[in-house]
N, C-alpha and C positions, 0 to 999 in steps of 0.2 A: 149238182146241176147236170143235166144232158151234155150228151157231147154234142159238141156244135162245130162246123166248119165255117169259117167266119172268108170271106173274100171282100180284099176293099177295092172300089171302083175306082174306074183312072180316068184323067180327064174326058177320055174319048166315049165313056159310059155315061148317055143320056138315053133318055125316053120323053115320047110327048104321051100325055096323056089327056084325054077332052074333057070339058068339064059338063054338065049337066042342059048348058047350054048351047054343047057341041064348039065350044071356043077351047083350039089346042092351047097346054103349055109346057115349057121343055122342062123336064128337071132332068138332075146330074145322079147318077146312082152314087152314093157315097160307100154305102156297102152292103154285100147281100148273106143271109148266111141261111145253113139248113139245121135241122133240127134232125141227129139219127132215131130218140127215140120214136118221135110221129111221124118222119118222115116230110114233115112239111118242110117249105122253102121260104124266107124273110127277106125284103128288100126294104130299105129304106135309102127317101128322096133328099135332096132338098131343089128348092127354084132355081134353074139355073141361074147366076149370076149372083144371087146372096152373098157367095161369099165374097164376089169385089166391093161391093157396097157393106160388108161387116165392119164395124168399131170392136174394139175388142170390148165393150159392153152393152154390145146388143147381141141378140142370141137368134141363131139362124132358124127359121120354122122348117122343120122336120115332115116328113110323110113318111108311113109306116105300111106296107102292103104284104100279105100272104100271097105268094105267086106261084103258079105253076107253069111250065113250059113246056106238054108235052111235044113231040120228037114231032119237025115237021109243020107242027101248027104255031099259032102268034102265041106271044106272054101274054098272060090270061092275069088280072090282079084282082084280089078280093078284099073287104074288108077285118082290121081284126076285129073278131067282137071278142075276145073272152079277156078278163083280168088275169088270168096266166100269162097267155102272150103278148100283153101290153107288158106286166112286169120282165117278163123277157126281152123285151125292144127296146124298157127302158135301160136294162141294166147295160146288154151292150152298148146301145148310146151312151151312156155314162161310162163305158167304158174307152169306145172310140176317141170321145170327145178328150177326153186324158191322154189317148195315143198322142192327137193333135196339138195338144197343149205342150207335150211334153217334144213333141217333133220342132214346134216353133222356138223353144227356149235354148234347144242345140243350134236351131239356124242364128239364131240370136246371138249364141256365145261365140259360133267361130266366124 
């Protein structure tokens, strides 16, 4: 695989983004990463608050965005469309989502 810089969001990491109907909503950056060989940049969402209302057998809905930032101007987001980059969003989510499994099981033991 590529090399990848992976960065994970901290609480204070949200974005509103409008919907189609021009109705804001906030999500939480959970984590952003780039891609060296393309050069592209990855961010992925979820709704703010999902995670107080999570059971541990519901599963959070996710948003996935291509973004760029140039110097000076707003975060600009795109859709993915190719099945490379989706299998790439999926692996690190699956990969994340096991950081956090595995971060809760420590809070759990001590």
């Amino acid at each position: 695989m590529t090399d990848l810089n992976i960065n994970h969001g901290s609480d204070e990491d949200r974005i509103i983004i409008p919907d189609e109907n021009g109705d804001e909503h906030l999500f939480q950056v959970l984590f952003t990463f780039d891609v060296d060989a393309s050069g592209n940049s990855y961010m992925v969402l979820a709704p703010e608050g999902s995670d107080e209302n999570e059971n541990d057998e519901d599963e959070v809905e996710v948003h996935a965005f291509r973004y760029e930032e140039p110097e000076g101007e707003e975060l600009a987001l795109f859709p993915i469309e190719t099945d490379e980059e989706w299998e790439m969003v999926e692996e690190l989510l699956n990969t994340f989502s096991e950081e956090e499994d595995e971060e809760e099981e420590e809070e759990e033991e001590n």
